[in-house]
N, C-alpha and C positions, 0 to 999 in steps of 0.2 A: 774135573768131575763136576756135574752141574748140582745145582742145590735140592736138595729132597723134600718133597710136602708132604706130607702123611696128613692123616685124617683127622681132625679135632676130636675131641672128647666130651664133648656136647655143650661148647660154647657158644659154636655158630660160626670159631675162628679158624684156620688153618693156621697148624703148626709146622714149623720150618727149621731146620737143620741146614745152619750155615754155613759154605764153604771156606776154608781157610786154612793155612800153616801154622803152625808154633816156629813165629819166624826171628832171625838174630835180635833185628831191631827192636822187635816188642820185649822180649828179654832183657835186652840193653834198658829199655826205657824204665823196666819194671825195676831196674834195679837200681838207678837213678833216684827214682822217684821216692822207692824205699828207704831213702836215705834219712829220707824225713823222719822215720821211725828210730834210727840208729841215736839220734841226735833228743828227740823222747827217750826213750830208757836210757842214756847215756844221764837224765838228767832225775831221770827215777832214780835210780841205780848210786850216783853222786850224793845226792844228800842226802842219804840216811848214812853215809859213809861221814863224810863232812862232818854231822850232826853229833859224829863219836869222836872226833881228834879234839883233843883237851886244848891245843892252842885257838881250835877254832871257837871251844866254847868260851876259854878264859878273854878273847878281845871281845865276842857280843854277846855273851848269856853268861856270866860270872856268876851269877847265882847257880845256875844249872851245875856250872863246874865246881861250885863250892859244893852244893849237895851231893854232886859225883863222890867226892874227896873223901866223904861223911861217911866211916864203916858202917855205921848202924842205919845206917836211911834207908827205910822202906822200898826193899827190891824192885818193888811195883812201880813207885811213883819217882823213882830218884830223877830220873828226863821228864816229870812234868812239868810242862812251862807251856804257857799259850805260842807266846815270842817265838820259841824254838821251833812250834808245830808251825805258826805264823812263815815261818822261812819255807818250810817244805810246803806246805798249803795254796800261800799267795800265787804261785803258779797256777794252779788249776781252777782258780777265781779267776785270774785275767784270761783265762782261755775258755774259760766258759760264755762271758762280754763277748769274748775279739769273735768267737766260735759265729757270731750271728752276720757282725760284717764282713766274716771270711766267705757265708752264704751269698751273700751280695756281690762279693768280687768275682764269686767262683761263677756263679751265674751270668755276670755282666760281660764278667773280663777274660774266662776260661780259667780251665785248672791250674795251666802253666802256670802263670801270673801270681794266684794264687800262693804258689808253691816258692816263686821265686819273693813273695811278701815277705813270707815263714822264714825263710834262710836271713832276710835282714833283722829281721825282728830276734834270730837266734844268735844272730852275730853280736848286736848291740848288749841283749841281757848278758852274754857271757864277759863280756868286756867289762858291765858294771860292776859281773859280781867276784869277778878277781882281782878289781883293783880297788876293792870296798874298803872304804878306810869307819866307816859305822853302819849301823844297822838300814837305818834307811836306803840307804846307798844300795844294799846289801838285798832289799825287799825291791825297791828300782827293777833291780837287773832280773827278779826272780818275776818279775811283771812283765818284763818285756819277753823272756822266754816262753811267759804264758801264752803272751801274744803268737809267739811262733807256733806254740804248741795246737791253737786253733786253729790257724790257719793253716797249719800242716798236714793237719788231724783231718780237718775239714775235705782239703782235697785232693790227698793220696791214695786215699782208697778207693775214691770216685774215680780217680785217676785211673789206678789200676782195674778197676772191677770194669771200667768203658774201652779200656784199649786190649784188654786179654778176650783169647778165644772161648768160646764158652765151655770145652772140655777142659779147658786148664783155669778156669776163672777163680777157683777157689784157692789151688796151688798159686797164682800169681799175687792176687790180693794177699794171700798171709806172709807174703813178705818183707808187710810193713810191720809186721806182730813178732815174726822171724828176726828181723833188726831192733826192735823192739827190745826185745830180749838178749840179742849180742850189745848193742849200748848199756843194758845194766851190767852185764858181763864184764865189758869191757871197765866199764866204770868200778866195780866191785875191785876189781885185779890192780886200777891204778890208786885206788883207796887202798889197799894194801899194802902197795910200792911207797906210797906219799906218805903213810902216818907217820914214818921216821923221819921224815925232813924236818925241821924246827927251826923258824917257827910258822914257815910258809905253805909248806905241802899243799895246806888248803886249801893255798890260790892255784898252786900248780892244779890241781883236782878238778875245780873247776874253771878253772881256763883252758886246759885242755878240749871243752865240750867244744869248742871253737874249731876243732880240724873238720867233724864232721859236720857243722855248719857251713864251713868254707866249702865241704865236698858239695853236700845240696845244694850251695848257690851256684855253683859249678854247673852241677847236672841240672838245676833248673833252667839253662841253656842250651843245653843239648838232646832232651828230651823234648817230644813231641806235643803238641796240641792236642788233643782227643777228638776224634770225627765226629763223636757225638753233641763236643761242647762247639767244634765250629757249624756244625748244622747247623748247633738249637741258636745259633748266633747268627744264620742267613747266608754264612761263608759254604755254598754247598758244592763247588767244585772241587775248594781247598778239600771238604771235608769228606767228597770220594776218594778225591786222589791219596788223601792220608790213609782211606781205610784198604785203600791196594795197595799203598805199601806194608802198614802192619801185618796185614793178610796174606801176603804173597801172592795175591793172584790177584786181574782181572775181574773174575768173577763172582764180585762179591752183590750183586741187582735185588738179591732178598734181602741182607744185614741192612745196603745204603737205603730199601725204600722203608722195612722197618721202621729205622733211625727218624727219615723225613716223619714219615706216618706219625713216629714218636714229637718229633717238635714241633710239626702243625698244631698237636692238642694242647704242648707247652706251651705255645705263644698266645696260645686263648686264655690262658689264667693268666690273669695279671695282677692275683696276688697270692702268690703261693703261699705263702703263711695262714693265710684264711682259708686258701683249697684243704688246705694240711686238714681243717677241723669240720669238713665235711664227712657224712658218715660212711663213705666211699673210703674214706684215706682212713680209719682207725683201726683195720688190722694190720697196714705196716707200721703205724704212728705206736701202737701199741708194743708190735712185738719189739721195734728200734729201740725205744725210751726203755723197756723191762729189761732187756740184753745190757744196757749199757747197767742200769742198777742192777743187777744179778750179779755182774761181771764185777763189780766193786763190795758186794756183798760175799763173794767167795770168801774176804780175807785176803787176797792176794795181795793187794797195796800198804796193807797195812807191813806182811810180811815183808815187801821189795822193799820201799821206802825204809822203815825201822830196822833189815835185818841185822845191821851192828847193832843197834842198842837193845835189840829182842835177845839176840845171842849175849851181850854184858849183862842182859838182865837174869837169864839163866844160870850166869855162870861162868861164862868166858870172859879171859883179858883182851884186853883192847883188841890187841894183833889176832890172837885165838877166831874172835868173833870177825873178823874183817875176814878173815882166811875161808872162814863157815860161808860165808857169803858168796867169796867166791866158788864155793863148789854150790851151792844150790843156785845161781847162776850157769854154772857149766850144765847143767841139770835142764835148767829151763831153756836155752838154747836148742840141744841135744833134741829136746823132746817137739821142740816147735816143729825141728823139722820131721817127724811124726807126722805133724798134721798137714803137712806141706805134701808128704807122702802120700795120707792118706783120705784127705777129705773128698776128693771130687771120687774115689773110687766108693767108700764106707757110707758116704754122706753125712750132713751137719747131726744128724739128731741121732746117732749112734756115739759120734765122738763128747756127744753133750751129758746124753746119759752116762755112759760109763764113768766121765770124771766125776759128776754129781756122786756116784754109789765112792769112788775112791777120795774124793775130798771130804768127804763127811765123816769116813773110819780115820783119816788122820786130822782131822780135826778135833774131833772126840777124845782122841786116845790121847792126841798131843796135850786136851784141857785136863783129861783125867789124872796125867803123868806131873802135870806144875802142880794140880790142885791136890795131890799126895805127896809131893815130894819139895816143893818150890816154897817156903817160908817167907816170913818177912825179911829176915834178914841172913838167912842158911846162904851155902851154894848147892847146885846140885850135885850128884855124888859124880863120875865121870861117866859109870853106865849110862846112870840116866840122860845126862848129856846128849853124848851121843848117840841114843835113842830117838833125842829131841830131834837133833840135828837129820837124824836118816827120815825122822816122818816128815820135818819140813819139807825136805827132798821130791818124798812119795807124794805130798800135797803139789807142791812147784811142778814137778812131770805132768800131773794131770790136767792142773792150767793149762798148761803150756800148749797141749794138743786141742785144747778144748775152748772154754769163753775166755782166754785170753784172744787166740788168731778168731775166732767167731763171733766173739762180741762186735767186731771189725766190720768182718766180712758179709753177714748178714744183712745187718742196715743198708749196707752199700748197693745189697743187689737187687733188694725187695721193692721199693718206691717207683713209680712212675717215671717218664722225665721230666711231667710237669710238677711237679716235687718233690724232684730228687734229693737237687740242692738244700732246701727248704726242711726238708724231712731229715735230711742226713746232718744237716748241724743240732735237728735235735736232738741226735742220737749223740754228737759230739757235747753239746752245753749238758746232757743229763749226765753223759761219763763223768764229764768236767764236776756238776755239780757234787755229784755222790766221791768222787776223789774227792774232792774239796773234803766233805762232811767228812770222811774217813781218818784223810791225813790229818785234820783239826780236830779228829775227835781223840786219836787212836791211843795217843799217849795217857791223855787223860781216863781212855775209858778200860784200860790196862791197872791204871791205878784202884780205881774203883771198883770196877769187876773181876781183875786180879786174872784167875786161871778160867774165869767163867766166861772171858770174851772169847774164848773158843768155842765154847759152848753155845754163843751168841753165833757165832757164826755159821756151826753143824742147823741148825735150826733153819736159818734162809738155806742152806743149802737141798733143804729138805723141799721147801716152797718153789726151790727153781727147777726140783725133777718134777714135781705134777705142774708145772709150766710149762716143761719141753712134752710130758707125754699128749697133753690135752690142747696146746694153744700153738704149739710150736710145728710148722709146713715143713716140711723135707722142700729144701730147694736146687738139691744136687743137678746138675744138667739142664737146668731151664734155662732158655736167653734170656736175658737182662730184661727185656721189652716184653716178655710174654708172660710175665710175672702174674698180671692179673688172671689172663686167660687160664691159665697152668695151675695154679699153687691156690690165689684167694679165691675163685670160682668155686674150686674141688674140694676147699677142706668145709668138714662135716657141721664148725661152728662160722666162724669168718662168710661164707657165703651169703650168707643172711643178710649182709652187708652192701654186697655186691647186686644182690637181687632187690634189694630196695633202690641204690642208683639205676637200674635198666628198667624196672619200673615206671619211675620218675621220667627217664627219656624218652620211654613208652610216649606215655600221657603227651608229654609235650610235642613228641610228634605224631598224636592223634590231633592236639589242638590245632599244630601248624597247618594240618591238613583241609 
């Protein structure tokens, strides 16, 4: 079937609809690739488990575990401790650093390579921090997974969002949010199995993140190069012949001159970082960098990372709360693939709004129900417990389908190719950054604001639906490449934008003349 042009919509561009298959090997690749993600929440998901086994706190936070011990210690603040947040944190500091030479690699040296970084750098952090005989040692290894964590983060999604067809391009991309979400899973279930081990469980906990590292570096060999990154790299035979086989056909003469069209303009920037802050680049620089802080303003992280210690601080024993976890884990799995389901049919800005209306009523009610029921030093009754526990649930489902896979996927598709790279680690260094701020805040700001950090949180969620209504483009079924013509042209504020760069090349091709 040859490829279809239909008529532009008044940019001056033809719009094209690609031919191609949803073929084995692209499948295989995407799920390879996503592996990267499994080996991320494997390491979310780990240490807030970790964080709650008394042997792990009594060899590096002995204080923590002394206040643990303390019946009357302020239910709020008993886990406060910098050190502690320090352990969960320092990861997403050094991934927020690596996130910028992961741009560089990714750019220079392609995705693969990239991907095949990540798996060593996740190999080494796990190795230091199961055989951690002191804290340092212990903060080492949570650095070098950071390091993974950029460079992985960096470019799997690129990965997937350049090798998928564009009617499944949302569905393939969220399967690194999909893994995601099965590594905190998976992590949640073997912090449950380990807290009875004594005095090591620990290290089994976190030495285990090592399988699914070993599998990425695996699949970072048998996974393909992306057409797009050997194009924008001059390899343009390799880089047809790659896009017929993804494609299953031949005839793919519209996607491969796109592509070219697309790295000709790339190879004219020669500094993408500085293209980035041109006024041409600030509705995707904008919407990237706001998705990623939004996405860490839900409260999600605070909840995955902490949810043993959130759940002991409520009320539950050790094993109780590690058990809690794993079902809002089964939860957020479950629900990913919702959006796995349903994004390329519903589109991105139906499944954003709905969770914004359903995060906000368990947010609320979750802060209402501690700030009447939750004391200094009470438990809660059991009702309310398990009250607690079914809204984290209803909070966790709605991520799950929503700016957890689209915080992701978004970024990934919106940017140019000559800033793709460039753009997309800022979307990664600001997730990184605002993790960071979160996980370093979240114990302390629990303490401090007690039942009201929920309340803290319903409030941004309030700011990210008149974000999605007013600033936020439907990019369901656009090609990658046509992003400008399609989405920043058309929307009502952004174009403004757009019209000032053609402008601009107006003039300069009046003067040229």
């Amino acid at each position: 079937m040859p490829a279809i042009v239909v008529p532009s919509n008044g940019s001056g561009h033809k719009h094209k609809e690609f031919d191609g298959k949803i073929t084995i090997y692209v499948v295989l690749c995407g799920i390879l690739a996503a592996t990267g993600g499994l080996v991320f929440g494997f390491d979310i998901g780990i240490s807030g488990g970790v964080t709650a086994m008394d042997d792990f706190l009594e060899k590096f936070f002995p204080k923590v575990y002394r206040k643990k011990l303390q019946a009357k210690e302020d239910n709020y603040c008993k886990f406060d401790n910098q050190w502690l947040q320090l352990f969960t944190s320092s990861l997403y500091l050094a991934a927020l650093f690596s996130s910028f030479a992961a741009s560089k690699v990714c750019s220079k040296y392609g995705r693969k390579i990239t991907i095949q970084l990540a798996s060593l750098f996740f190999i080494a952090g796990v190795v230091l921090e199961a055989a951690a005989i002191e804290i340092v040692m212990l903060i080492v290894g949570r650095i070098f997974l950071g390091m993974g964590v950029g460079f992985g983060n960096q470019a799997v999604p690129l990965f997937l969002s350049e090798i998928a067809p564009v009617k499944i391009r949302g569905a393939l991309n969220i399967l690194f949010q999909l893994n995601v979400t099965i590594g905190i899973f998976i992590a949640n279930i073997v912090n449950y199995l380990t807290a009875n081990l004594h005095p090591w469980g620990w290290r089994l906990s976190l030495g285990l993140a090592g399988v699914p590292a070993v599998i990425l570096g695996i699949g970072s060999f048998i996974i393909t190069e992306t057409p797009t990154s050997l194009i924008e790299r001059g390899q343009l035979l390799r880089g047809r012949a790659m896009l017929e086989r993804i494609r299953g056909t031949a005839n793919v003469n519209a996607e491969y001159e796109e592509i070219v069209h697309a790295s000709e303009m790339a190879r004219q920037v020669k500094h993408p970082f500085k293209n980035l802050m041109k006024r041409s680049s600030r509705p995707q620089l904008v919407i990237a960098v706001a998705m990623q802080v939004f996405q860490q303003f839900t409260g999600i992280n605070a909840i995955m990372f902490y949810a043993p210690v959130l759940f002991q601080t409520i009320g539950f024993k050790s094993q109780a709360s590690l058990l809690s976890s794993v079902i809002t884990g089964t939860v957020n799995v479950v629900s990913t693939l919702v959006s796995v389901a349903a994004v390329d049919r519903l589109g991105r800005r139906v499944l954003l709004l709905e969770a914004c209306a359903q995060m906000f009523l368990s947010q609320t009610i979750i802060g209402a129900l501690l700030f009447a029921y939750l004391k200094t030093n009470n438990e809660l009754n059991q009702g309310v417990a398990i009250a607690v526990v079914v809204l984290v649930c209803f909070f966790v489902m709605s991520f799950a389908w929503s700016w957890g896979p689209l915080g992701w996927l978004i970024p990934s598709e919106t940017f140019p190719l000559e800033t793709r790279s460039a753009g997309f680690s800022c979307a990664v260094s600001s997730n990184m950054l605002f993790t960071f701020v979160i996980a370093q805040a979240f114990l302390s700001m629990m303490c401090h604001m007690r039942a009201g950090i929920f309340f803290f949180f319903a409030a941004w969620i309030v700011v990210m639906t008149l974000f999605v209504i007013f600033l936020l483009p439907e990019t369901k079924g656009v090609p990658i490449d046509e992003m400008t013509d399609r989405v920043w042209r058309q929307h009502w504020y952004w174009r403004r934008y757009m019209e000032d760069e053609d402008d601009d090349k107006i003039k300069k091709a009046e003067v040229g003349l």
